[in-house]
Backbone as CSV, one residue per row, in Angstrom:
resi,resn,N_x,N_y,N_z,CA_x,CA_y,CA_z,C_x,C_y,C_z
1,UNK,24.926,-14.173,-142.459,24.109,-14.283,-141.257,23.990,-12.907,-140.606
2,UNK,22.788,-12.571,-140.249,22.460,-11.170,-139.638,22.444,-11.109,-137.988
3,UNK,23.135,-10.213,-137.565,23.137,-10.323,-135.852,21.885,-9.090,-135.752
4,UNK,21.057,-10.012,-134.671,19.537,-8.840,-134.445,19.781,-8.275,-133.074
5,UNK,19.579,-6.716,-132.550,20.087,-6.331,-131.103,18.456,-5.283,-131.631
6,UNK,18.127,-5.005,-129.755,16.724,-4.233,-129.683,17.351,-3.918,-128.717
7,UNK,16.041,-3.032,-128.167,16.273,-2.382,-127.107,17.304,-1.172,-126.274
8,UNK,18.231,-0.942,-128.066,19.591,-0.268,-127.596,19.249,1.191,-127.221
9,UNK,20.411,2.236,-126.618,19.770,3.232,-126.629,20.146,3.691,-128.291
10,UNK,19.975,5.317,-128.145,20.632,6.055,-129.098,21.888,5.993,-129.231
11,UNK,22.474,5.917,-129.013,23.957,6.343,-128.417,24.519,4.351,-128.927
12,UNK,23.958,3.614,-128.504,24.396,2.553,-128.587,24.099,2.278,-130.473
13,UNK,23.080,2.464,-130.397,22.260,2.415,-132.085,23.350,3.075,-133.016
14,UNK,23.542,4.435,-132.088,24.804,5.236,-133.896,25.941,4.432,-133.807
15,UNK,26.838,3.943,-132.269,27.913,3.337,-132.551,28.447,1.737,-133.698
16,UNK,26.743,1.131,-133.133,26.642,-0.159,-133.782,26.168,0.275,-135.513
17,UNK,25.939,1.027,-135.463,25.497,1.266,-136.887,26.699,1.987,-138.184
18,UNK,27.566,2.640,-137.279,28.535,3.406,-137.652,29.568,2.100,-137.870
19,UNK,29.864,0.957,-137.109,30.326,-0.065,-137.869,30.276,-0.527,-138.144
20,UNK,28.756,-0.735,-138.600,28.283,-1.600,-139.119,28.307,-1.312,-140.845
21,UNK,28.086,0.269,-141.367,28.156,1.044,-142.309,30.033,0.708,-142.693
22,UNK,30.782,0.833,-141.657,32.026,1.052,-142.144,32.771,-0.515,-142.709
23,UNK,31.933,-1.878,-142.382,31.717,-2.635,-142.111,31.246,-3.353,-143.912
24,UNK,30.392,-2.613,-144.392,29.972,-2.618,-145.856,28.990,-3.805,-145.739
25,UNK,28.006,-3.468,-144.226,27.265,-4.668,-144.043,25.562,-4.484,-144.284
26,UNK,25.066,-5.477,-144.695,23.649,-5.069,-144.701,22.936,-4.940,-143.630
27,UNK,22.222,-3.530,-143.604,21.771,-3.177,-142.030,20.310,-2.996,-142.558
28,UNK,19.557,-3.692,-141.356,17.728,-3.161,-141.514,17.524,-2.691,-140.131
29,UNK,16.628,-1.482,-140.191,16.348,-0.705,-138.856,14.767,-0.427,-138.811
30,UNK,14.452,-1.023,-137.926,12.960,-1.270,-137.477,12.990,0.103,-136.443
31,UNK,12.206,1.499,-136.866,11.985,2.313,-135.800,11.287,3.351,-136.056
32,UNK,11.083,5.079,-135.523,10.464,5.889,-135.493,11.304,6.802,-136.245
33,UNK,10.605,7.083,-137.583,11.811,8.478,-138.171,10.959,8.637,-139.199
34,UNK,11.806,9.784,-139.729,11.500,11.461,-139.850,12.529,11.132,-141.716
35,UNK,11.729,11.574,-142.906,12.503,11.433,-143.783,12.770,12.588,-144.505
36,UNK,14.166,13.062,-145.205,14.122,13.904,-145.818,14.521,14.078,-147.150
37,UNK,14.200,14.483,-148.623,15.205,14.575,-150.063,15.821,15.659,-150.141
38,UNK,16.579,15.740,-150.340,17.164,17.265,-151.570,17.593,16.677,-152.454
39,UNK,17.497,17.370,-153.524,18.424,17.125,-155.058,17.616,17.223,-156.059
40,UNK,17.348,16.226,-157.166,16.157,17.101,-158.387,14.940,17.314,-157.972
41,UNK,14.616,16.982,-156.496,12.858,17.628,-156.027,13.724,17.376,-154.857
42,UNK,12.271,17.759,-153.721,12.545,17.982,-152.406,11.186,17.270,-152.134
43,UNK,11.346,16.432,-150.692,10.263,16.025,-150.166,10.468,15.979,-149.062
44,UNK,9.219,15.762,-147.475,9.174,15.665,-146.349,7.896,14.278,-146.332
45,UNK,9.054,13.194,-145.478,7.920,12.529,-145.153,7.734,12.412,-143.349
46,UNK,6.870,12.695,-142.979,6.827,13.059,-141.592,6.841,11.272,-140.617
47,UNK,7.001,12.165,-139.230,6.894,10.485,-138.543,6.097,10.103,-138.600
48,UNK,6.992,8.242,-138.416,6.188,7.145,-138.189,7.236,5.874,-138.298
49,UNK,6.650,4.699,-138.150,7.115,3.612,-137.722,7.678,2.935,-139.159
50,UNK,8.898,2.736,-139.479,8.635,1.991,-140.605,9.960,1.321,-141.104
51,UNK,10.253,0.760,-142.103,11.501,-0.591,-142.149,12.602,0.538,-142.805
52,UNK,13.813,0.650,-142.551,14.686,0.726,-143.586,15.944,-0.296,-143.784
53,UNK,16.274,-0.189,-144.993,16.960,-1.139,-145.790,18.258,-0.277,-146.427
54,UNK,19.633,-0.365,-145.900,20.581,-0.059,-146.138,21.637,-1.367,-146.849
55,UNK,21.682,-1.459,-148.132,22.167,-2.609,-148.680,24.182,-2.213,-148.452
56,UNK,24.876,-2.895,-148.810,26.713,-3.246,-148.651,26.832,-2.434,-150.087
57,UNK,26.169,-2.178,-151.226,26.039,-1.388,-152.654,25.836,0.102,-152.529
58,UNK,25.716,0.127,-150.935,24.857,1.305,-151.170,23.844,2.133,-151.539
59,UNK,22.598,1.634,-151.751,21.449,1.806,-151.743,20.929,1.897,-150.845
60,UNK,19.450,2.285,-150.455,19.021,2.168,-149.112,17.809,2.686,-149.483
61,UNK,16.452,1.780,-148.823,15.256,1.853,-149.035,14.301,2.214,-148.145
62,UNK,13.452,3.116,-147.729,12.197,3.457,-146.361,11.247,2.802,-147.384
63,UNK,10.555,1.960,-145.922,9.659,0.753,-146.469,8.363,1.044,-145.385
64,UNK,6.877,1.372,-145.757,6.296,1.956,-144.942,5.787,0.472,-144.216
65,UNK,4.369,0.493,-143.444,4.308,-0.654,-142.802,3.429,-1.650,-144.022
66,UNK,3.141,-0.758,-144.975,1.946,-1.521,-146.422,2.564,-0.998,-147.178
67,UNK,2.228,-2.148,-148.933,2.367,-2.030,-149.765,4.417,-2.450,-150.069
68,UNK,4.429,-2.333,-151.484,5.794,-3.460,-151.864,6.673,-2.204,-151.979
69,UNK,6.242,-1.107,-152.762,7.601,-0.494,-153.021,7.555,0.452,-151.923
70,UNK,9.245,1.068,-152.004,9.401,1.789,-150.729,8.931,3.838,-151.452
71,UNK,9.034,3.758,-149.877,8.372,5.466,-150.036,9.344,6.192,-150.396
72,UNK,11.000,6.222,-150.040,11.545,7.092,-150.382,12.906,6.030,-150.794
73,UNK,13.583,6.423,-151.572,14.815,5.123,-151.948,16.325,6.142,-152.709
74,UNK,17.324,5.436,-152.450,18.420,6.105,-153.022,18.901,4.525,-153.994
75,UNK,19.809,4.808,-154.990,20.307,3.721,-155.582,21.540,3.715,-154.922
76,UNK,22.425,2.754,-155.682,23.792,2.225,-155.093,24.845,3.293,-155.314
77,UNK,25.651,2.880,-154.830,26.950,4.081,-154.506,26.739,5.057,-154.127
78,UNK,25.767,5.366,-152.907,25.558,6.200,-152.076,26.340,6.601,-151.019
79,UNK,27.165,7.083,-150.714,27.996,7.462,-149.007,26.792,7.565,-148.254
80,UNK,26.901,6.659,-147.257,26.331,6.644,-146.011,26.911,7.161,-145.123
81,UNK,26.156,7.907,-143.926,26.713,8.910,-142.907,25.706,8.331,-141.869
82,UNK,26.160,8.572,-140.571,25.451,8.383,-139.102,26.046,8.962,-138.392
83,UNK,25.319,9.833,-137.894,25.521,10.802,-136.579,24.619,10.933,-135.777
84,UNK,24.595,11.654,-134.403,23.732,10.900,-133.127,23.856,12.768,-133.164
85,UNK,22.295,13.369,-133.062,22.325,14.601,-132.757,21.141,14.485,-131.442
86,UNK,21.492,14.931,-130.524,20.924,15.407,-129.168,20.373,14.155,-129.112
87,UNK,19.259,13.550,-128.754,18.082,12.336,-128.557,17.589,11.237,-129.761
88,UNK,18.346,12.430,-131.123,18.122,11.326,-132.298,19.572,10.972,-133.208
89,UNK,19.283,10.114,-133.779,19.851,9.658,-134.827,19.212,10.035,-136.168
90,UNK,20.860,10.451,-136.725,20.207,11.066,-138.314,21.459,9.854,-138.964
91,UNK,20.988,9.219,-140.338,21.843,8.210,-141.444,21.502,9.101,-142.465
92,UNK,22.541,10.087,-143.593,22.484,10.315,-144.587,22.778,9.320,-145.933
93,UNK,21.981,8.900,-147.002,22.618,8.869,-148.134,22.678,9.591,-149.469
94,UNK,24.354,10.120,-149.870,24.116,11.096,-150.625,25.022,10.589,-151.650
95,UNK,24.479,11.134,-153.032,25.131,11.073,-153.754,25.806,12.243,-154.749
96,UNK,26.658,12.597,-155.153,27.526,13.585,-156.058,26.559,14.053,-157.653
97,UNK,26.873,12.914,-158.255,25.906,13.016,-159.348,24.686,11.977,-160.276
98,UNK,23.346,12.288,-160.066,23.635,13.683,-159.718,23.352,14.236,-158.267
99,UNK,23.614,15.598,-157.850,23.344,15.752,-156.407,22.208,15.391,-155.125
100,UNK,22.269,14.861,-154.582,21.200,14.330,-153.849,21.180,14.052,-152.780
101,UNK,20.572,13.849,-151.571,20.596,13.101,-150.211,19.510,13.044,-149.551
102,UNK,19.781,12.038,-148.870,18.121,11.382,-148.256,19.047,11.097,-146.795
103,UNK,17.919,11.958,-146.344,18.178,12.248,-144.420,17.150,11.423,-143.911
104,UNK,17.394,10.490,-143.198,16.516,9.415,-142.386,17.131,9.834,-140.817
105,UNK,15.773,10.924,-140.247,15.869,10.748,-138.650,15.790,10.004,-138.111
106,UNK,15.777,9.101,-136.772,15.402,8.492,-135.980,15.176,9.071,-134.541
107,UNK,13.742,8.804,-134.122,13.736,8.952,-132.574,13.809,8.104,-131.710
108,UNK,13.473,6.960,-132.465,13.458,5.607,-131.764,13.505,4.505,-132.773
109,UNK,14.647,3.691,-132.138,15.110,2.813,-132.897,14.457,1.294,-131.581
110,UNK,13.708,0.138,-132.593,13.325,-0.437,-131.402,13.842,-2.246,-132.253
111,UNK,14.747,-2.257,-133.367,15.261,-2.944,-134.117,16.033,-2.925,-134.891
112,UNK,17.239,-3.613,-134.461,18.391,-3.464,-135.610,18.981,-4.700,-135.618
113,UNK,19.241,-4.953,-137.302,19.893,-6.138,-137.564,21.191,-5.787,-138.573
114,UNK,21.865,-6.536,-138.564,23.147,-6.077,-139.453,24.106,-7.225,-139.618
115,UNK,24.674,-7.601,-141.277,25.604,-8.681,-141.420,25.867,-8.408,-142.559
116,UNK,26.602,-9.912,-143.124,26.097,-10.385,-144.522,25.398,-11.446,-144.928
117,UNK,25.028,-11.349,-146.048,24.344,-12.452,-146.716,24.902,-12.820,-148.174
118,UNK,25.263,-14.282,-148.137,25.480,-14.643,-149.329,24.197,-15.138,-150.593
119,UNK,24.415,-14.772,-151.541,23.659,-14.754,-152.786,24.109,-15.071,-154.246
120,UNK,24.417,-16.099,-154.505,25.431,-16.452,-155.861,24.260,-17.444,-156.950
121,UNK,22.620,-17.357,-156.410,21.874,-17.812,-157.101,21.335,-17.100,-158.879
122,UNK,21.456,-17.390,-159.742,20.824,-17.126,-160.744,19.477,-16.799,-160.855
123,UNK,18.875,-15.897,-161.387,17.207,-15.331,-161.459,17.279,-15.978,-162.961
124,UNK,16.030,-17.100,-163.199,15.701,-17.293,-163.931,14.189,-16.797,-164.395
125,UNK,13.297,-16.365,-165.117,12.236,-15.502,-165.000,11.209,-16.650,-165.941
126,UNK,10.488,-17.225,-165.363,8.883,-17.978,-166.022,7.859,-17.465,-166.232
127,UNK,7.641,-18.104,-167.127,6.000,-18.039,-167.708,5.270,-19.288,-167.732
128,UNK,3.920,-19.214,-167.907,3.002,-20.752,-167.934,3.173,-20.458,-169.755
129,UNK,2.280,-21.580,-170.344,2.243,-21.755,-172.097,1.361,-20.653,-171.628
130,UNK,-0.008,-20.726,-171.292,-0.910,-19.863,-171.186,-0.335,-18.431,-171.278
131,UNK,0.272,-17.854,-170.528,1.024,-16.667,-170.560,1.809,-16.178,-172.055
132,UNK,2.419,-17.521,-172.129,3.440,-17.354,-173.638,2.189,-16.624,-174.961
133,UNK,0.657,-17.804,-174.808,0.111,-17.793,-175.326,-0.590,-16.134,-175.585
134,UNK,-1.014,-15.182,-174.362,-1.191,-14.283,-173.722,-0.152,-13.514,-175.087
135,UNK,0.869,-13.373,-174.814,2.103,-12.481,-175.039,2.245,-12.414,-176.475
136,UNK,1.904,-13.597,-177.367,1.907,-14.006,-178.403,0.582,-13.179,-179.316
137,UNK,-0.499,-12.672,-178.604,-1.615,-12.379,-179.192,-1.821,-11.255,-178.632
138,UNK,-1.003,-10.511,-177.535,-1.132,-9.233,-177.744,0.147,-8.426,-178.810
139,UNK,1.017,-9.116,-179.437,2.109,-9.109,-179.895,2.334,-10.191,-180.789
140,UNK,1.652,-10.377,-181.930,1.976,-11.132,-182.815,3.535,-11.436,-183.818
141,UNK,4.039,-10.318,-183.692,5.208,-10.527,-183.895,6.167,-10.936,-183.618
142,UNK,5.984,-11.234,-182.223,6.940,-12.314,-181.434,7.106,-13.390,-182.056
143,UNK,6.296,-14.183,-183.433,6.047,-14.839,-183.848,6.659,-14.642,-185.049
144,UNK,6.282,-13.706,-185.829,7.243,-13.239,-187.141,6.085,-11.894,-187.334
145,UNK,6.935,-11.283,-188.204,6.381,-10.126,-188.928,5.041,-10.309,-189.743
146,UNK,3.856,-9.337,-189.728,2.896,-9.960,-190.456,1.866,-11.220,-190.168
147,UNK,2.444,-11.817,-188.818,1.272,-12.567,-188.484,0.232,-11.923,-187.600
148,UNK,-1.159,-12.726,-188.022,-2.362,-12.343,-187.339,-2.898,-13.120,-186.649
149,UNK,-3.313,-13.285,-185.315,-3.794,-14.250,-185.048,-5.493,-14.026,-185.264
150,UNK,-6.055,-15.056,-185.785,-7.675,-15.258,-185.971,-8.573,-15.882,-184.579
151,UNK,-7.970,-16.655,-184.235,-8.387,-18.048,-183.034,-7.654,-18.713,-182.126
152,UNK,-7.775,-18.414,-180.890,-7.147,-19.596,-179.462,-8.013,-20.282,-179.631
153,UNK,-7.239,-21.558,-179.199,-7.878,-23.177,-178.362,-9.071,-23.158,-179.931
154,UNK,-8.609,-22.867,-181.121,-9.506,-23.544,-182.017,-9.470,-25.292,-181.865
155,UNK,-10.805,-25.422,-181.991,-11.196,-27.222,-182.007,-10.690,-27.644,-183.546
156,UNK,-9.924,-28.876,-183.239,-10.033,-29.714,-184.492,-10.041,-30.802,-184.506
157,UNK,-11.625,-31.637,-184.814,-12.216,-32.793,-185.089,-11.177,-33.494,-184.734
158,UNK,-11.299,-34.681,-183.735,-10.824,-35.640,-183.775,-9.544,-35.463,-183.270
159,UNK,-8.952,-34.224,-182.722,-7.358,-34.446,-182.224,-7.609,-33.505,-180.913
160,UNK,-7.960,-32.416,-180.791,-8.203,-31.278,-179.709,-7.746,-30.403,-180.487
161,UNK,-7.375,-29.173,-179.449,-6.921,-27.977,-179.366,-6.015,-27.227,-180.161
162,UNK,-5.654,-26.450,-180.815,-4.346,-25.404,-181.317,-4.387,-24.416,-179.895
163,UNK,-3.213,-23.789,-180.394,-3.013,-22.702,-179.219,-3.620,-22.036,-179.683
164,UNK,-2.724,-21.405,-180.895,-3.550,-20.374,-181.808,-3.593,-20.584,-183.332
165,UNK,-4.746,-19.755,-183.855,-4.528,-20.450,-185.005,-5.176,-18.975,-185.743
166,UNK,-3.660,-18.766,-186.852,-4.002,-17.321,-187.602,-3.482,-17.389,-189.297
167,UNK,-2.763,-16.643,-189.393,-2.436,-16.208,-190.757,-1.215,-15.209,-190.896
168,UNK,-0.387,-16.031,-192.241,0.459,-15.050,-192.094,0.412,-13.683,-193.062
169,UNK,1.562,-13.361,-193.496,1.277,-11.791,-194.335,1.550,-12.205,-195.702
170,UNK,1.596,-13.257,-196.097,1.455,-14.397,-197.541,-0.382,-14.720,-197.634
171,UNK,-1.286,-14.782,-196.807,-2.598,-15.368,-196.654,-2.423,-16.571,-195.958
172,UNK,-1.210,-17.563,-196.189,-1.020,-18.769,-195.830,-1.835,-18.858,-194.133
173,UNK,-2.673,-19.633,-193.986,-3.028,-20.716,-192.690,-1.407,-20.682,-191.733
174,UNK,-1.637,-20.224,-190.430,-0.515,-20.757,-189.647,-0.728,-21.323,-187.564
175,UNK,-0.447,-23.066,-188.066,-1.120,-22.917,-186.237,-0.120,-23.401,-185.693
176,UNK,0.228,-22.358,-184.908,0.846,-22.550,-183.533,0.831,-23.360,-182.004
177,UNK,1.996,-24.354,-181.773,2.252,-24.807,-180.673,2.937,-24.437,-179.668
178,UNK,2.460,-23.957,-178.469,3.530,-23.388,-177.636,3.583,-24.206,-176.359
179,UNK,5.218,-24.147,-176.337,5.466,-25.024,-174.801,6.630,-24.096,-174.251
180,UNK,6.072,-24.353,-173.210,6.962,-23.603,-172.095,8.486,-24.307,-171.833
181,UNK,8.794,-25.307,-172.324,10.262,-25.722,-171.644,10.301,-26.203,-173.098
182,UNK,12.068,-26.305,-173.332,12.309,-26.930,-174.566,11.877,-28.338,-175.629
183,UNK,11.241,-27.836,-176.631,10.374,-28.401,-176.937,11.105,-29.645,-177.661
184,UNK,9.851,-30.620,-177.607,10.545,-31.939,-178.328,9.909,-32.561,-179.105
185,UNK,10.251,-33.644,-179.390,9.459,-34.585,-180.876,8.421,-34.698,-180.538
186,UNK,7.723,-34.577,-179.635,5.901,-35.040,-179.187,5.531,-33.911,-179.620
187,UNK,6.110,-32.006,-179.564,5.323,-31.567,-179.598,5.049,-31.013,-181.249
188,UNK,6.011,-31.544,-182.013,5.935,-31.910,-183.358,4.895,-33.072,-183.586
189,UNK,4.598,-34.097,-183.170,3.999,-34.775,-183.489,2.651,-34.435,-183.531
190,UNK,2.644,-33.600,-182.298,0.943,-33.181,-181.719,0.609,-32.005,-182.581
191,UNK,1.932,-31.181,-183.355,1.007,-30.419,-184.517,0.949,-30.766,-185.375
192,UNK,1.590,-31.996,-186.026,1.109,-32.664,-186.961,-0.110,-33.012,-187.655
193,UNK,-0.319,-33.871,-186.273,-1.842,-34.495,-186.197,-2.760,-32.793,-186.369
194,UNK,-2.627,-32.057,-186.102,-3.609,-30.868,-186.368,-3.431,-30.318,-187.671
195,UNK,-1.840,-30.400,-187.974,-1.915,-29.717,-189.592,-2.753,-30.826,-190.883
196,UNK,-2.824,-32.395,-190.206,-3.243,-32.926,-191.397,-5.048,-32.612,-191.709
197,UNK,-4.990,-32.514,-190.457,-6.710,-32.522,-190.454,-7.091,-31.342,-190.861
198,UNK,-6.400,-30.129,-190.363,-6.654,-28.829,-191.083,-6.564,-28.760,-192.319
199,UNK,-5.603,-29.276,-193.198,-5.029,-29.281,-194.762,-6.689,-30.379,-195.462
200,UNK,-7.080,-31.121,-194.710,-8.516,-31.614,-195.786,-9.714,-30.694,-195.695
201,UNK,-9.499,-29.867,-195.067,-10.601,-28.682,-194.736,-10.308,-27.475,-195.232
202,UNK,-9.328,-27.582,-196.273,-8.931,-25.612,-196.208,-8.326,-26.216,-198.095
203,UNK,-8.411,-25.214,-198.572,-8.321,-25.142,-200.044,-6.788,-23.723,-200.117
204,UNK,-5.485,-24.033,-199.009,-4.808,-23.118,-199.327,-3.674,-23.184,-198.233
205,UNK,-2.297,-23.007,-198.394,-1.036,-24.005,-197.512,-1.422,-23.625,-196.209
206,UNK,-1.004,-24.442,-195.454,-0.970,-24.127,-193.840,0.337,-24.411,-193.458
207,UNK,0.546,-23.475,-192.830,1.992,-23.766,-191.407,1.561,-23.972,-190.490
208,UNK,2.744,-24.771,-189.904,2.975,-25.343,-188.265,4.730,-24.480,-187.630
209,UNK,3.937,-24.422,-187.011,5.298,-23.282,-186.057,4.840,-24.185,-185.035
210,UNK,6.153,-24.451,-183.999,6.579,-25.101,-182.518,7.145,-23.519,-182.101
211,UNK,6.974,-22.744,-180.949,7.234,-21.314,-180.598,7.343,-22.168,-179.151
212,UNK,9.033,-21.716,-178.729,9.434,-22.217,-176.892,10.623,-21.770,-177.011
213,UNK,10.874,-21.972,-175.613,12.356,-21.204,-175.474,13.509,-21.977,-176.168
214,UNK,13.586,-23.167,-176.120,14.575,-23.860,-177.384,13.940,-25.418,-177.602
215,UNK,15.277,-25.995,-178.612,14.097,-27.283,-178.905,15.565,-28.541,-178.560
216,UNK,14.655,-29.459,-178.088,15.940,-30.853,-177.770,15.815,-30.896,-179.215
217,UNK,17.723,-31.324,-178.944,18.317,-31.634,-179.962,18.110,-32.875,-181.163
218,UNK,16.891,-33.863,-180.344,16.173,-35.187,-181.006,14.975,-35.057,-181.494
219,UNK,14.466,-33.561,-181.506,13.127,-32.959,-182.078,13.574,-32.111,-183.369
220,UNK,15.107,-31.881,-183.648,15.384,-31.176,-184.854,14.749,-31.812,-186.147
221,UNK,15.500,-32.920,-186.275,15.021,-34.311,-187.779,13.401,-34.162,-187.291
222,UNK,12.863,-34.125,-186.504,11.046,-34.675,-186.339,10.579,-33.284,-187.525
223,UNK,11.228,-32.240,-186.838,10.365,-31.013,-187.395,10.916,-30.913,-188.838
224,UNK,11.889,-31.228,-188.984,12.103,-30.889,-190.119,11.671,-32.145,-191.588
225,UNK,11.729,-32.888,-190.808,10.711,-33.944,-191.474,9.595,-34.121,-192.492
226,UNK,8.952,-33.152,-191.074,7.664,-33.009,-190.849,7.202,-31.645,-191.684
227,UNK,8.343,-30.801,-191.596,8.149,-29.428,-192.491,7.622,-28.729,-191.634
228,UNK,8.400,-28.641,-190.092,7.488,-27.890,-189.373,8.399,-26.647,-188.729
229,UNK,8.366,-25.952,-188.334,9.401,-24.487,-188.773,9.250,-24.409,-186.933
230,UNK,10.022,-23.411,-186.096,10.633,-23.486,-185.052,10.667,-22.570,-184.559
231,UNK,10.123,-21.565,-183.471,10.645,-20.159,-183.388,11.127,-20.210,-181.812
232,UNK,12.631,-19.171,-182.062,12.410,-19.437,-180.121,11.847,-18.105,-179.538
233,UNK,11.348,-18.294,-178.648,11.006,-17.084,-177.578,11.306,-17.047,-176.729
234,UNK,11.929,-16.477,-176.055,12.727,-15.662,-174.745,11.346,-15.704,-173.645
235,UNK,11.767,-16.353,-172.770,10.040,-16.065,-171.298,10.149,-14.528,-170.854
236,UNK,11.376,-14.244,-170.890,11.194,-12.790,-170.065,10.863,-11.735,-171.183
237,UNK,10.813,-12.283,-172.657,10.302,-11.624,-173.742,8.941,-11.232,-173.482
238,UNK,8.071,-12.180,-173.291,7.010,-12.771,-172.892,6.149,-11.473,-171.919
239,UNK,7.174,-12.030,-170.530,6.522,-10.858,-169.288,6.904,-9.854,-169.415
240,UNK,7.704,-9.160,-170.471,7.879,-7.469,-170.572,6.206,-7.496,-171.615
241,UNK,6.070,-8.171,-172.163,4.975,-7.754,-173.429,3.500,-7.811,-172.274
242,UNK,3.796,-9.069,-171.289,2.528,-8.881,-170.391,2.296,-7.800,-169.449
243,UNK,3.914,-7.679,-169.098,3.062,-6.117,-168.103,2.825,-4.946,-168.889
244,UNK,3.414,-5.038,-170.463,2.899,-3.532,-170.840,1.363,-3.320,-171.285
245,UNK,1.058,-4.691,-171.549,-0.667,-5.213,-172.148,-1.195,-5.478,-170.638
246,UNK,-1.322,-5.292,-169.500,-1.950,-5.936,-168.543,-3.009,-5.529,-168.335
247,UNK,-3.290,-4.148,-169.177,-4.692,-3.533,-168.932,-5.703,-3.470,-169.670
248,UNK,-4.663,-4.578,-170.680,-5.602,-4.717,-172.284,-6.421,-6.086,-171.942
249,UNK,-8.021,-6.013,-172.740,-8.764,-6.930,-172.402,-8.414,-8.021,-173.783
250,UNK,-8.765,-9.601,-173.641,-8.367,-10.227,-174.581,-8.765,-10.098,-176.106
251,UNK,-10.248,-9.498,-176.271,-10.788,-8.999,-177.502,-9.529,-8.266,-178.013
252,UNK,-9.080,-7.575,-177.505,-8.070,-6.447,-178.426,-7.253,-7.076,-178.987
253,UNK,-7.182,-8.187,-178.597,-5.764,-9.244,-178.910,-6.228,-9.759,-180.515
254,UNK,-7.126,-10.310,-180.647,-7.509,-11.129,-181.542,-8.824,-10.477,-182.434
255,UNK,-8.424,-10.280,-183.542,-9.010,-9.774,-184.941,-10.128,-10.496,-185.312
């Protein structure tokens, strides 16, 4: 829980802040300051109004009034310093190696909050199929070595959709099902129904791949049954391949 105080002076601002730092507490300071670097470059960012973010790790972030990332930032295990010179407040964070420090003036401080916060939640990282699908065809290999994809959302008479539908580095036919949560006997079933109808139309083997992050344990016997092969993919596999393609248009994807 964060305790919020305004209106303090200077003088009140370095004391509360100085134990608040000694304190190993997370402090945010809403005010007027003056930023400075030394260490592998040098920068000046002049006044103005804007957030900083002093984490209990030691890090600490200047956050302007727009946009997500901050303007000037130190990482963790920083020594933090606060001292009250004439009318302002200066907070150093510096670090040893390699050498560095970031001087945050203040002339006016018109917000300060400071505590802890507990956080013992897990980051789990998603994707839609669509996305998987995305990731899969700018990066065919996520799939195996040597595959190509030819066709998304190909039609087939009488059942619907494939995700995708390509070829591997044998010539062999291969169409792909992708589901976003661990996949199960339906979604074996549902490429079934597409591999039979494909196999009276094509003069040469086809595969069925199920591609998801894992498969229930009552969809193993379906696929294997069925002769239908399994790949897992990682989601955060996925969104590293989408932000490095994000500027790629979908033509490039598909041959």
């Amino acid at each position: 829980m964060l305790n919020i105080r305004s209106n303090l002076t200077m003088s009140e601002a370095a004391e509360l802040l100085e134990g608040a730092f000694r304190a190993r507490n997370l402090v945010i300071i809403v005010g007027n300051c003056r930023v400075e670097y030394e260490g592998r470059a040098s920068s000046t960012l002049e006044w103005g109004e804007r957030v900083t973010v002093i984490k209990k790790d030691g890090s600490i972030l200047v956050h302007r009034p727009t946009g997500y990332e901050p303007v000037n930032w130190q990482p963790p295990k920083c020594v933090i310093a606060v001292n009250q010179v004439d009318a302002t407040v200066l907070i150093t964070a510096s670090r040893a190696n390699p050498r560095e420090t970031l001087t945050i003036e203040f002339k006016q401080i018109s917000l300060t909050a400071f505590g802890s916060l507990s956080d013992t939640g897990e980051f789990a990282l998603y994707v839609t199929e669509a996305q998987m699908k995305q990731a899969i065809l700018a990066a065919p290999s996520l799939v195996e070595e040597g595959f190509k994809p030819l066709e998304e959302e190909k039609h087939v008479e009488d059942t619907g959709f494939t995700d995708i539908y390509g070829v591997d580095k044998t010539g062999f036919l291969v169409v792909i099902e992708i589901k976003r949560n661990a996949a199960t006997k339906d979604a074996a079933t549902q490429l079934y129904g597409y591999l039979e109808k494909i196999r009276t139309r094509v003069d040469r083997p086809v595969r069925g791949i199920v591609v998801a992050p894992d498969l229930r344990k009552s969809a193993q016997p379906v696929l294997q049954s069925m002769k239908i092969e399994f790949v897992k993919l990682d989601p955060e596999k996925c969104f590293k391949i989408l932000k490095s393609t994000k500027d790629m248009k979908l033509s490039q994807f598909i041959s």
